[in-house]
Backbone atoms as SQL, in Angstrom:
CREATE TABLE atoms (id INTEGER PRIMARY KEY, chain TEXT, resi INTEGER, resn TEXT, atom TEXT, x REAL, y REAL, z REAL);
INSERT INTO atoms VALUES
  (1, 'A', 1, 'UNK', 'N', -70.524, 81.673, -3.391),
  (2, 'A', 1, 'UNK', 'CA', -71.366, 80.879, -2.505),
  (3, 'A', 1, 'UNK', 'C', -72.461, 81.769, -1.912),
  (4, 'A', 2, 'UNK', 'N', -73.565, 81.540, -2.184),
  (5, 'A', 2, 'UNK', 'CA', -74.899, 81.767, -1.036),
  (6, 'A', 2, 'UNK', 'C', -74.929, 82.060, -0.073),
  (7, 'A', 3, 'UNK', 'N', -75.277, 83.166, 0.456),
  (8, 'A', 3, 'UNK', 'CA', -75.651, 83.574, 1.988),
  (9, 'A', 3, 'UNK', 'C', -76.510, 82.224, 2.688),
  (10, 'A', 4, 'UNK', 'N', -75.817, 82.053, 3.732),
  (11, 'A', 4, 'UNK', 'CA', -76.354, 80.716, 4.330),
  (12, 'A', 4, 'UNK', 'C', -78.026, 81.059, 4.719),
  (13, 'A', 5, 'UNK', 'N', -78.345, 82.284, 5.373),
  (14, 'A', 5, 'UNK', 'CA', -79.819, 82.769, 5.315),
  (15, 'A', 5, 'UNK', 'C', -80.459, 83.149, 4.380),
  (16, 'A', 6, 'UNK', 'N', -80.221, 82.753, 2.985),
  (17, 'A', 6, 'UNK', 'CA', -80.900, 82.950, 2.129),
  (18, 'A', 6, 'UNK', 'C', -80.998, 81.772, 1.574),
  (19, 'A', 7, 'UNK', 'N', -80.234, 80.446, 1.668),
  (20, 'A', 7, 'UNK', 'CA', -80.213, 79.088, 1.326),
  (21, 'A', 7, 'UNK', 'C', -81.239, 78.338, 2.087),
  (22, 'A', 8, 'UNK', 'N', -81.394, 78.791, 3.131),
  (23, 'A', 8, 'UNK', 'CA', -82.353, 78.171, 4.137),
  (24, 'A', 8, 'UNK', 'C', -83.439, 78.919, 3.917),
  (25, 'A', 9, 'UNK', 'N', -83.417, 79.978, 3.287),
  (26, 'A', 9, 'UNK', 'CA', -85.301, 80.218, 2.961),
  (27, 'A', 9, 'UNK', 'C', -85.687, 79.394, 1.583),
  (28, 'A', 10, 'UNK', 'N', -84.836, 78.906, 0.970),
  (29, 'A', 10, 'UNK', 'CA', -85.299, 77.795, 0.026),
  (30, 'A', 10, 'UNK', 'C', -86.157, 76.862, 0.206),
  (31, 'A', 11, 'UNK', 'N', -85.979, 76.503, 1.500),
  (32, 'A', 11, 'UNK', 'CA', -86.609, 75.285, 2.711),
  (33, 'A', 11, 'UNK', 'C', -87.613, 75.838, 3.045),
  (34, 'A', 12, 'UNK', 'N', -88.610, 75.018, 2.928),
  (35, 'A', 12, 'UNK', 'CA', -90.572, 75.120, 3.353),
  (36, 'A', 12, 'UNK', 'C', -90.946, 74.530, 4.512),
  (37, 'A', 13, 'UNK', 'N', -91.740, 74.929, 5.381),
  (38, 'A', 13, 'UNK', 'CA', -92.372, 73.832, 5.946),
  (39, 'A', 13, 'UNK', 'C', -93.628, 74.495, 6.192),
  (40, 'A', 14, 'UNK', 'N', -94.991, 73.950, 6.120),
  (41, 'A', 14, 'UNK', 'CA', -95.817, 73.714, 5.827),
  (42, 'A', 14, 'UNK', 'C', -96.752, 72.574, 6.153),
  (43, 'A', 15, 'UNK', 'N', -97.722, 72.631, 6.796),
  (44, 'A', 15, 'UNK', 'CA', -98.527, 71.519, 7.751),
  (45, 'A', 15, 'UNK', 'C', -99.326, 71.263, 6.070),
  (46, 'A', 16, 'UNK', 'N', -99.405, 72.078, 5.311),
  (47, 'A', 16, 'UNK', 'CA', -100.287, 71.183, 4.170),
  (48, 'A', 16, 'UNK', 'C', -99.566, 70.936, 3.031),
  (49, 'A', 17, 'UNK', 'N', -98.367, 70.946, 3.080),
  (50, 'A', 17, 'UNK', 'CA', -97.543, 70.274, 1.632),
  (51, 'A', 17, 'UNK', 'C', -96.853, 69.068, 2.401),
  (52, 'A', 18, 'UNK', 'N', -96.948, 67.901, 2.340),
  (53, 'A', 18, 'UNK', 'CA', -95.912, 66.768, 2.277),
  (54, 'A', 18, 'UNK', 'C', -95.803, 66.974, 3.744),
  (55, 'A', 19, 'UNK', 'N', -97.505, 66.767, 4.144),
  (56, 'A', 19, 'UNK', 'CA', -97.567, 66.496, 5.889),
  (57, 'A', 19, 'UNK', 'C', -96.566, 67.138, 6.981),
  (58, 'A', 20, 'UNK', 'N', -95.653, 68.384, 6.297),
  (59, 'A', 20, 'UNK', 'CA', -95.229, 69.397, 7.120),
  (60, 'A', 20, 'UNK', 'C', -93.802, 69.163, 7.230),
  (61, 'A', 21, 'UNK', 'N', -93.205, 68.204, 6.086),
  (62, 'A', 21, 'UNK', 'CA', -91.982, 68.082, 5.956),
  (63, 'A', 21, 'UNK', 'C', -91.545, 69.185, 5.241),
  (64, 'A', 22, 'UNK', 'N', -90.012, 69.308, 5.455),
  (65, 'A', 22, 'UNK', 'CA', -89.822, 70.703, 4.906),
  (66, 'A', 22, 'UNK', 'C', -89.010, 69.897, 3.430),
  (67, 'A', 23, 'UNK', 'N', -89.664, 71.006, 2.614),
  (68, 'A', 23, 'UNK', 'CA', -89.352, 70.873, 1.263),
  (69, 'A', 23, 'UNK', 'C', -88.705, 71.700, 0.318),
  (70, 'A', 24, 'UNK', 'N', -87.918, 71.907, -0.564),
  (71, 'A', 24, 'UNK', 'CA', -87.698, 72.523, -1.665),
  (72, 'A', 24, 'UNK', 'C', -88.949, 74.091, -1.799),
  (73, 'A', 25, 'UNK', 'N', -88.920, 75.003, -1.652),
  (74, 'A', 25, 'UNK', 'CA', -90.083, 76.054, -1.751),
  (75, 'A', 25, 'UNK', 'C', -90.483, 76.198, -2.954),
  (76, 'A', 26, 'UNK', 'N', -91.888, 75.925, -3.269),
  (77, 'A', 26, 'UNK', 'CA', -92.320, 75.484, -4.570),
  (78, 'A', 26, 'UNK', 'C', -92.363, 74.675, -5.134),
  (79, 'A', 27, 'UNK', 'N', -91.894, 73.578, -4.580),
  (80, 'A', 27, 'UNK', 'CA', -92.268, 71.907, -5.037),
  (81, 'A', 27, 'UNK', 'C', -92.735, 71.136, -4.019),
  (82, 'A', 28, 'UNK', 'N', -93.140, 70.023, -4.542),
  (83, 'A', 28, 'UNK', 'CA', -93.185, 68.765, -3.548),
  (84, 'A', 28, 'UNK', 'C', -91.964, 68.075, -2.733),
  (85, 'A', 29, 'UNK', 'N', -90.670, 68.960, -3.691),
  (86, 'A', 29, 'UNK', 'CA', -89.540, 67.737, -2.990),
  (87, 'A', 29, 'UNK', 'C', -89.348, 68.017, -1.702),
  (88, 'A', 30, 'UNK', 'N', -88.668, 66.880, -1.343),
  (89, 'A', 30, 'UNK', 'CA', -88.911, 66.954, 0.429),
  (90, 'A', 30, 'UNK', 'C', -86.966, 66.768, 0.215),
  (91, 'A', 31, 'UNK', 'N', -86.610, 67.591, 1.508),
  (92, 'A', 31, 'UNK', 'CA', -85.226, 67.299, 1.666),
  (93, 'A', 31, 'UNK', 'C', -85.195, 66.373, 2.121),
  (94, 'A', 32, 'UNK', 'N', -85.620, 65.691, 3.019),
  (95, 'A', 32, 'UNK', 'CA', -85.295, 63.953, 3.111),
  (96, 'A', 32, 'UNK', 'C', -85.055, 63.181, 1.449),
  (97, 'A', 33, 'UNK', 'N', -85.870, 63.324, 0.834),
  (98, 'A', 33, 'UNK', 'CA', -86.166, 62.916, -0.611),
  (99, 'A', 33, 'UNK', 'C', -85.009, 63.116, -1.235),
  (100, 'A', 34, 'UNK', 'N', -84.124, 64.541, -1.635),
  (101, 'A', 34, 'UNK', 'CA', -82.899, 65.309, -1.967),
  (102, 'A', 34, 'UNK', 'C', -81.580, 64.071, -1.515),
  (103, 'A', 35, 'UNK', 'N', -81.957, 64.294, 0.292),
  (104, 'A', 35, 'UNK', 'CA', -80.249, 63.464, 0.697),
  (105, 'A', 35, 'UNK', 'C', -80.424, 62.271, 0.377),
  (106, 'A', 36, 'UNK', 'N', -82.184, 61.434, 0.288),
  (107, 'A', 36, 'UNK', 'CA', -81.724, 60.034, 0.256),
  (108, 'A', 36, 'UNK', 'C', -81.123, 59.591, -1.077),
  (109, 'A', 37, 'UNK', 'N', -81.590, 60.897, -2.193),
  (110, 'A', 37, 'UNK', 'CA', -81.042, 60.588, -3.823),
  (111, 'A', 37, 'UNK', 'C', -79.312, 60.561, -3.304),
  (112, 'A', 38, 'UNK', 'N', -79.095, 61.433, -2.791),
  (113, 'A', 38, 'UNK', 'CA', -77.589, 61.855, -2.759),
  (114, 'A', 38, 'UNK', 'C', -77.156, 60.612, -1.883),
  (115, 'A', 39, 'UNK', 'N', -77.908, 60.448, -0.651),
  (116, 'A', 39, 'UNK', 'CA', -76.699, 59.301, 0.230),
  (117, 'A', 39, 'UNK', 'C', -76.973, 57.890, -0.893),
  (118, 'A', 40, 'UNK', 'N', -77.484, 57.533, -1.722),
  (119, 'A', 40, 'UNK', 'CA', -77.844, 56.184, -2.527),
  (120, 'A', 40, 'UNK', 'C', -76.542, 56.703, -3.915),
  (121, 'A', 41, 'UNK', 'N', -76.411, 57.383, -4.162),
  (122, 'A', 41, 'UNK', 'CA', -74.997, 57.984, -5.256),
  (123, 'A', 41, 'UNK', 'C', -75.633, 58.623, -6.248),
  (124, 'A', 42, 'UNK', 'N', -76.247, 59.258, -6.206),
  (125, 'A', 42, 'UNK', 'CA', -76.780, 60.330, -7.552),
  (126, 'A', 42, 'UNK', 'C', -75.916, 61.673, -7.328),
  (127, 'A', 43, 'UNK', 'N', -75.693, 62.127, -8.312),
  (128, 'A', 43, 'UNK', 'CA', -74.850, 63.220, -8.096),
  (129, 'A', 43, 'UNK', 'C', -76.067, 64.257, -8.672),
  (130, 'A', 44, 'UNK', 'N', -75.408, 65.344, -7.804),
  (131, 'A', 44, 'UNK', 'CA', -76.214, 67.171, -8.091),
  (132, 'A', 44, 'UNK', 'C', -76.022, 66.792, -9.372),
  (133, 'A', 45, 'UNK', 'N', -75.713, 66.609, -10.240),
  (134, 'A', 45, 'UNK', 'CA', -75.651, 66.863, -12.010),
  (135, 'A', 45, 'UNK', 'C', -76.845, 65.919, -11.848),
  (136, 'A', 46, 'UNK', 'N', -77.077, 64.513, -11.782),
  (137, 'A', 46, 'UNK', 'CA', -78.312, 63.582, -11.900),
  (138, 'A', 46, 'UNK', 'C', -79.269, 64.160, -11.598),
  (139, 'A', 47, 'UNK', 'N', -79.200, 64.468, -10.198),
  (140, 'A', 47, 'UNK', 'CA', -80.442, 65.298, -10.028),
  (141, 'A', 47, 'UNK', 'C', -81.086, 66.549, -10.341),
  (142, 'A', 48, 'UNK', 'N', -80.047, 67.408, -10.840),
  (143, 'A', 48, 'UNK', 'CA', -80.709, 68.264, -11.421),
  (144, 'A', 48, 'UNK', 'C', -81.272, 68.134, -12.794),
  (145, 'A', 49, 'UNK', 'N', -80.675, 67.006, -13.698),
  (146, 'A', 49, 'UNK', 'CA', -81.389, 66.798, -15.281),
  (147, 'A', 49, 'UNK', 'C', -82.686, 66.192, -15.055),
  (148, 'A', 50, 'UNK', 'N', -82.639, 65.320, -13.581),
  (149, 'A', 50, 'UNK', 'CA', -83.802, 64.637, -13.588),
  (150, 'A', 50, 'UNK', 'C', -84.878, 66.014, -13.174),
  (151, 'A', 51, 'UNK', 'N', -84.634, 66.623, -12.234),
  (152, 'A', 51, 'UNK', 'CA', -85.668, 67.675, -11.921),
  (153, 'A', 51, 'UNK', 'C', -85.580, 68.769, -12.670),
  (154, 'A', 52, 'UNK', 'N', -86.356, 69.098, -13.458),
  (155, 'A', 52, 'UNK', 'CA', -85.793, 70.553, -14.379),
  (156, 'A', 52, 'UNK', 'C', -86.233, 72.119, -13.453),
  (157, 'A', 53, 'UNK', 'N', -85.625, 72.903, -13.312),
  (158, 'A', 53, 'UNK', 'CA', -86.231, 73.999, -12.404),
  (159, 'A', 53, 'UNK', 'C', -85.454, 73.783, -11.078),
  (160, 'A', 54, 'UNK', 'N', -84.837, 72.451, -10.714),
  (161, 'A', 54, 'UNK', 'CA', -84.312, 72.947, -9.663),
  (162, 'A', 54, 'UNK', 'C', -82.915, 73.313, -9.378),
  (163, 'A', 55, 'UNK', 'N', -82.320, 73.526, -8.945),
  (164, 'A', 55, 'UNK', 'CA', -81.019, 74.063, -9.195),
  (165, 'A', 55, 'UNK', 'C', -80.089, 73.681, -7.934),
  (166, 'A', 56, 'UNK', 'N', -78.586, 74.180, -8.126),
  (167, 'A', 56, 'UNK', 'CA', -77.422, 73.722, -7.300),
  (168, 'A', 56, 'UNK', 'C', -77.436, 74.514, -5.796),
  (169, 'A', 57, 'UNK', 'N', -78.376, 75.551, -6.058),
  (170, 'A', 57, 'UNK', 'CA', -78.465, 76.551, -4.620),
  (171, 'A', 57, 'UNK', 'C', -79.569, 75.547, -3.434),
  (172, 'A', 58, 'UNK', 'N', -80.514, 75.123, -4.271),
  (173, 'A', 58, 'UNK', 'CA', -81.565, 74.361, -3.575),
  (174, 'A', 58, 'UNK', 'C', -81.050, 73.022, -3.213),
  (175, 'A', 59, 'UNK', 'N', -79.882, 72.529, -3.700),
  (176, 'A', 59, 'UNK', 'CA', -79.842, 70.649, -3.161),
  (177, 'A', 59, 'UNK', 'C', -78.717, 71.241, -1.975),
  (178, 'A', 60, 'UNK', 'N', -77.984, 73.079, -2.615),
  (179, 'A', 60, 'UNK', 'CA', -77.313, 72.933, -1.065),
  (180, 'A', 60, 'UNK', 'C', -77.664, 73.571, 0.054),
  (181, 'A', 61, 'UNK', 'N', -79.381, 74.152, 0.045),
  (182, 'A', 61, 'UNK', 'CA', -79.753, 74.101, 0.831),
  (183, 'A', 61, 'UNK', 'C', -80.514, 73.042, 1.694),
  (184, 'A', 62, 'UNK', 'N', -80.434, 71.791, 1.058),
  (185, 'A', 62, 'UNK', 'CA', -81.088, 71.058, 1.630),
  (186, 'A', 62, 'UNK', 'C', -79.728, 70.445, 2.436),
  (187, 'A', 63, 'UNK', 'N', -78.540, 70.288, 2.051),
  (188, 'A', 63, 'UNK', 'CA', -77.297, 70.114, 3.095),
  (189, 'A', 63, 'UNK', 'C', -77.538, 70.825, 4.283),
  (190, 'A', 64, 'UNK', 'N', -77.695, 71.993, 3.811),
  (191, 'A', 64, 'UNK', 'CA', -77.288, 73.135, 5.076),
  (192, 'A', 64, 'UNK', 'C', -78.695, 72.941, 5.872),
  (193, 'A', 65, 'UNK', 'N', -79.479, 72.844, 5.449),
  (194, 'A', 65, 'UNK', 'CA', -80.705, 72.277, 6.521),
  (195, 'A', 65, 'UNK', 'C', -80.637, 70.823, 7.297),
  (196, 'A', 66, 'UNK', 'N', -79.964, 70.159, 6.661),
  (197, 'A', 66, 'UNK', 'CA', -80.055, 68.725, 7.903),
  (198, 'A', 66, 'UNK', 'C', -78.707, 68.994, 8.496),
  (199, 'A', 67, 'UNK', 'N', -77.963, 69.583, 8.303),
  (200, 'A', 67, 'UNK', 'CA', -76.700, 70.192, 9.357),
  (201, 'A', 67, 'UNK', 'C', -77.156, 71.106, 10.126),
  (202, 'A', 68, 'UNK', 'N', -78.225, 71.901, 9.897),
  (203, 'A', 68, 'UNK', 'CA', -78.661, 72.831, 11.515),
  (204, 'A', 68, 'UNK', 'C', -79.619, 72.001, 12.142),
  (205, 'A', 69, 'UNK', 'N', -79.818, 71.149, 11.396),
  (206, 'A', 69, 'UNK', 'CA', -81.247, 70.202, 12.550),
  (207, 'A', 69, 'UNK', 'C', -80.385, 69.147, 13.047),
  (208, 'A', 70, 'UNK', 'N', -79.003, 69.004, 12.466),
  (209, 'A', 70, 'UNK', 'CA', -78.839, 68.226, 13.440),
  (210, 'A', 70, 'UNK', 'C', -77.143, 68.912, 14.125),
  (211, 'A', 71, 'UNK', 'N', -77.082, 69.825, 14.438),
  (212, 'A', 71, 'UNK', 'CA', -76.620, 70.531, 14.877),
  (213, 'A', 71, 'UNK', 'C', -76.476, 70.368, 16.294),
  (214, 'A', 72, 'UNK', 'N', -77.480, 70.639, 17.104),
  (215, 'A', 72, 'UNK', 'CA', -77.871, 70.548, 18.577),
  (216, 'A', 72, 'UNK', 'C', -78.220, 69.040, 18.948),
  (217, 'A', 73, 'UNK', 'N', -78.261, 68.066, 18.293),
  (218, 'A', 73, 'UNK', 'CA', -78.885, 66.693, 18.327),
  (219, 'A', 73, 'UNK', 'C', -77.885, 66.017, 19.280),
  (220, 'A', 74, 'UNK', 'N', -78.175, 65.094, 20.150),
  (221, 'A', 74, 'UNK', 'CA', -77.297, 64.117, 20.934),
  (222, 'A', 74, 'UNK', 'C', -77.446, 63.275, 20.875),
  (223, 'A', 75, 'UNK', 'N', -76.632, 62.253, 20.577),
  (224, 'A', 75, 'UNK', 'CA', -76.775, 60.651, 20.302),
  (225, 'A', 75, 'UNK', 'C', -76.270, 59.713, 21.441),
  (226, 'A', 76, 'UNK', 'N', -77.723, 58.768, 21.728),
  (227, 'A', 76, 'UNK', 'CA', -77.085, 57.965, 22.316),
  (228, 'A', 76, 'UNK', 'C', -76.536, 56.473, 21.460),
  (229, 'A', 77, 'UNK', 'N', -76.267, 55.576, 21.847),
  (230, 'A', 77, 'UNK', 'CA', -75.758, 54.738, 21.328),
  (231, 'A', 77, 'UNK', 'C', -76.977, 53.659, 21.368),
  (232, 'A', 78, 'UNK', 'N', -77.460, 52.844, 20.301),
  (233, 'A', 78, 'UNK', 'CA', -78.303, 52.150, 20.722),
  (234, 'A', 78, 'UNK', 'C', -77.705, 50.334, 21.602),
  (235, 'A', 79, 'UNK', 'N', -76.599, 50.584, 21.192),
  (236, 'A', 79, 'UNK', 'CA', -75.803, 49.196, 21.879),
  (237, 'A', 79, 'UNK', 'C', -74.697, 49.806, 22.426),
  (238, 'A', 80, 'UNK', 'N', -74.100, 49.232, 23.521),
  (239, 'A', 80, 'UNK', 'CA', -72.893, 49.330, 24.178),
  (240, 'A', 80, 'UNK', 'C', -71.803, 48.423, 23.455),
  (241, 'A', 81, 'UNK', 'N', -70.512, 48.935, 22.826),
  (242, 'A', 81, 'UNK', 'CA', -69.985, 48.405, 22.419),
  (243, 'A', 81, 'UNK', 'C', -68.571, 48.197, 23.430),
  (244, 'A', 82, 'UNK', 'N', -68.538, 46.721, 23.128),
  (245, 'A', 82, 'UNK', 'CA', -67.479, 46.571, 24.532),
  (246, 'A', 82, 'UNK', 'C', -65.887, 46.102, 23.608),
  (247, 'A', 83, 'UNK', 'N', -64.665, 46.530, 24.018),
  (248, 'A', 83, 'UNK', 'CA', -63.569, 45.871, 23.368),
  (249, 'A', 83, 'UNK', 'C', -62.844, 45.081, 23.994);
């Protein structure tokens, strides 16, 4: 397994690629783009035949990047749920 600080320099951000979303380093893909393939059911094997060049270190750095951003995050509830 990958040094977790070296998985996260995979991750770009950039005010002039993809309006400063952070992306894949060296592509257009945007990790939003990555999890929504993955939360809809594509598996790392799908996505990597579909993207050629990118690899199993980069889709798990895009994990390990929306787990430190949302790391510190607090949720409120948008409804009160009563029982």
């Amino acid at each position: 397994m990958m040094d977790e600080n070296l998985l996260l320099e995979r991750i770009a951000v950039n005010p002039k690629v993809m309006v400063g979303k952070p992306v894949i380093r060296g592509t257009r893909l945007t990790v939003e783009y990555i999890l929504g393939l993955l939360a809809h059911g594509a598996t790392a094997e799908e996505i990597l035949q579909e993207y050629v060049g990118l690899t199993r270190d980069d889709i798990q750095a895009c994990l390990l990047f929306a787990t430190r951003t949302l790391q510190d995050t607090d949720f409120m509830p948008l409804t009160i749920e009563t029982t």
